[in-house]
N, C-alpha and C positions, 0 to 999 in steps of 0.2 A: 754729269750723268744725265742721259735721259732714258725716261719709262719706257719702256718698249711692248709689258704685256704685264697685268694684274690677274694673275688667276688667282684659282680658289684660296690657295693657301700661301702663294710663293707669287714677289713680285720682280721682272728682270728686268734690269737697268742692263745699257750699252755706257761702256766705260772707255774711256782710250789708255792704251798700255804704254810702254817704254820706246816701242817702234814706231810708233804711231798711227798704229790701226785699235781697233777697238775688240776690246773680252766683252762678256757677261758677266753682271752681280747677279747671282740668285739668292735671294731673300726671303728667305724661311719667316714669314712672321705667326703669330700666334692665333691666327682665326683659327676655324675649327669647320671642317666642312662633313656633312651627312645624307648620302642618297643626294650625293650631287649638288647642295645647296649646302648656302653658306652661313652660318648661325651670326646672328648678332652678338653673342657672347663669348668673349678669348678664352685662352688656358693660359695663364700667366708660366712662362720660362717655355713653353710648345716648340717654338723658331730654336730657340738655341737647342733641346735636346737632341730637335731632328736633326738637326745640324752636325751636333759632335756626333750622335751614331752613324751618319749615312758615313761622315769621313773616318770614323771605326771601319765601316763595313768597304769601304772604295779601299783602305790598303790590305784588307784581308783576300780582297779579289782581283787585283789587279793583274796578278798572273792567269785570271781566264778571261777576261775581258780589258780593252782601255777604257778611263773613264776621262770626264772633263774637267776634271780639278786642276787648277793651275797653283790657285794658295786660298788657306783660310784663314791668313793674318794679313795677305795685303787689299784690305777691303778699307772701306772709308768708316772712321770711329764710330757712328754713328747706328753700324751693322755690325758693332764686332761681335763675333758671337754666333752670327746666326747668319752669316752670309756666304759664300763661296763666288772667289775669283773661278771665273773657266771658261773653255772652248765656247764660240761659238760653233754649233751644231744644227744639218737641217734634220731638225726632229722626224721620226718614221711615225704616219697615224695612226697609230695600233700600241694600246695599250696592251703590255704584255703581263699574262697576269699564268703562274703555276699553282695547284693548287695540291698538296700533297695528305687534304682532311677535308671533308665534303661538311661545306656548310653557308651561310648569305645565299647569294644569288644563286649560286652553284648547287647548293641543295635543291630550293626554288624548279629552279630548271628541271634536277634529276627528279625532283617529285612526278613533276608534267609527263616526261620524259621518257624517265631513264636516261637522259642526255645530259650531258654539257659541254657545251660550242660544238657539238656534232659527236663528241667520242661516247661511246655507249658506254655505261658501267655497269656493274653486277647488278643483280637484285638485292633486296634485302636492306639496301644500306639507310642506315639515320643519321642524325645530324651527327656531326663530333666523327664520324665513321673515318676510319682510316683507307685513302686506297691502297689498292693493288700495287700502285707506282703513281707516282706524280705524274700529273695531265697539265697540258698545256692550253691554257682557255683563254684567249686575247677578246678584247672587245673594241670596241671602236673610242675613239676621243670625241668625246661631247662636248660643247660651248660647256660655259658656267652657265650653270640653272637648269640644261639640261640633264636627261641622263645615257650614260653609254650602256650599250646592246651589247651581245653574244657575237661573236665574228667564229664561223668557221677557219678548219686549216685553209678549206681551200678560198672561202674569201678572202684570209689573207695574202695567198699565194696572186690574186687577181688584185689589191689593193697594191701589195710592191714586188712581185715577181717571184718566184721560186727561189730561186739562189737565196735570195734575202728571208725569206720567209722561213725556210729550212736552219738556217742561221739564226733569225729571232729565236724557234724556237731551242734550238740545242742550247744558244746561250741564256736562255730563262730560266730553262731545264737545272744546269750547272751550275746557274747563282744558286738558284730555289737550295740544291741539293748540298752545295759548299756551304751556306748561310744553316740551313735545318740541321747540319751535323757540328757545327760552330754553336748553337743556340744549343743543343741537346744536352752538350757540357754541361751548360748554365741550370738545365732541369728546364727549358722553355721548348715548346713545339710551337715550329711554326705553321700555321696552318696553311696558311696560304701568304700571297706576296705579288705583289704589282710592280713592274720596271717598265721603266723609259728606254728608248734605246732613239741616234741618231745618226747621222750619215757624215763625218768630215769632211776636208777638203777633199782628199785623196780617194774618197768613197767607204770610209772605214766603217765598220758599224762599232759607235761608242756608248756606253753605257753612261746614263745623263738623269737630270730631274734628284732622286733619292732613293735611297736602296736601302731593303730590311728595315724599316722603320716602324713606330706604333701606327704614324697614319696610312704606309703603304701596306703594312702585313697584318696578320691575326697571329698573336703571340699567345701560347696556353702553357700556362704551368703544367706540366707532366704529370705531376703526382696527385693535379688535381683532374684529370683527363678522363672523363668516361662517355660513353659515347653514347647516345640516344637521349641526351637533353643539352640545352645551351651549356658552354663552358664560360669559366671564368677567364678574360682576357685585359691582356696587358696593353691596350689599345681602346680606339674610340669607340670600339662598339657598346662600352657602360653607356656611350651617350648615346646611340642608338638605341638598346635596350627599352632609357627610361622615355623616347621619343613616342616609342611605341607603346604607352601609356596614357597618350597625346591623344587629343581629337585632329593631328594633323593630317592632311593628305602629301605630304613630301613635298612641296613645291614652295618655293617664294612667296612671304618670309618665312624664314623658321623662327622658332620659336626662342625667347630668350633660356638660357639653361640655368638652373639654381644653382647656388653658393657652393654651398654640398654637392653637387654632381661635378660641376667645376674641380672642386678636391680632392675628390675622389680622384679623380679622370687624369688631372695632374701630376699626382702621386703615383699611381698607375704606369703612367710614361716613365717617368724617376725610376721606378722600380725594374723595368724590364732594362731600360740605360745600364742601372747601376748594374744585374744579375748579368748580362749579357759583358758588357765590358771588364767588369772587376774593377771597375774605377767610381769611387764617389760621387756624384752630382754636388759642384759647387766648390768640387776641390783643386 
């Protein structure tokens, strides 16, 4: 194997296959990253949950999108669990993010605003607020340490072309929309949600990285859902919450996170796995 890129949270190794060209290991490990930086402190079991729900969520969508999975047992013992055999892809730089409940940066924005990534929305709205329709709000891919912007539609249509651009968004649109009526079952709102997307040999556009997860989405129990204050979520934002208790400014280093928050935060993942899937954690 050799390394080929350590990001925030996932490291990708170039592997050689059975033909003798080479896949990707993507490597879910258990860091924990927040406002773009990467905590000194893990979440014990993190890499493996993202792991079993992205590949939950890649055969639930597979008929609107292709994705990069190849296998998530032929990986090296050492990853079992939290790794994914798959396509090399040349990644698109546009982080695609749907957001279908106004709140993070997206609030932020419409506060200043009334905007976010250019599309206007109503008045009135507060955090927790449900839109009219899911919006489509891409932002740019930042280095680790930095952080990503706001991309309009049409700055994406001049980052990779129209054709493609129109595309990103339909397909973020229809995970977002497949994934939130998949989750509603469970009693979870999605709030929002970030995807990868890449270009194959053939030019395809494939769905890559993780999908509907606690660290790419904002997951809200339903029945605890009211809108004009923070909600309770199934996701890292407990750890954000308590950061902003913090004398910190967001930037390198962060901050180490306590035992208790760790627990919490862990539990938390578990919870939305197990309510989302119908399947035990561990079993």
């Amino acid at each position: 194997m050799k390394l080929l890129h350590s990001g925030k949270v996932r490291d990708v190794y170039s592997v050689e296959n059975e033909a003798g060209g080479d896949d990707l290991l993507l490597v879910a490990s258990d860091r924990l990253s927040i406002y773009d930086v990467v905590l000194p402190t893990t979440i014990p079991d993190k890499g493996a949950l993202l792991t079993a729900l992205s590949l939950w969520w890649f055969d639930r969508l597979a008929d609107l999108v292709p994705n990069h999975v190849i296998s998530a047992t032929d990986v090296p013992p050492e990853f079992a669990g939290r790794a994914i055999r798959c396509r090399p892809l040349q990644m698109l730089p546009v982080e695609c993010i749907a957001r279908g409940y106004l709140t993070g940066l997206g609030l932020k924005e419409y506060e200043k605003q009334g905007t976010v990534s250019g599309i206007e929305l109503p008045p009135g709205l507060v955090e927790g607020s449900k839109l009219p329709e899911p919006i489509f709000t891409p932002t740019t891919k930042a280095p680790v340490g930095e952080h990503d912007e706001f991309m309009t539609f049409d700055e994406v249509v001049a980052t990779v072309g129209a054709p493609t651009a129109e595309r990103l968004r339909a397909l973020t649109l229809a995970v977002y929309s497949r994934g939130a009526s998949i989750a509603a079952e469970s009693g979870i709102l999605v709030a929002d949600t970030k995807l990868e997307f890449g270009l194959d040999p053939a030019g395809e556009i494939v769905l890559g990285d993780e999908v509907l997860t606690s660290d790419s989405s904002r997951f809200w129990p339903a029945d605890q859902w009211q809108p004009g204050r923070p909600q309770f979520s199934f996701d890292k934002q407990y750890v954000r919450d308590w950061s902003a208790t913090l004398d910190w400014d967001r930037t390198p280093p962060g901050p180490e996170v306590p035992v208790d928050v760790v627990a919490a935060t862990r539990a938390r993942y578990v919870e939305v796995y197990e309510r989302i899937t119908g399947s035990t954690w561990g079993s």
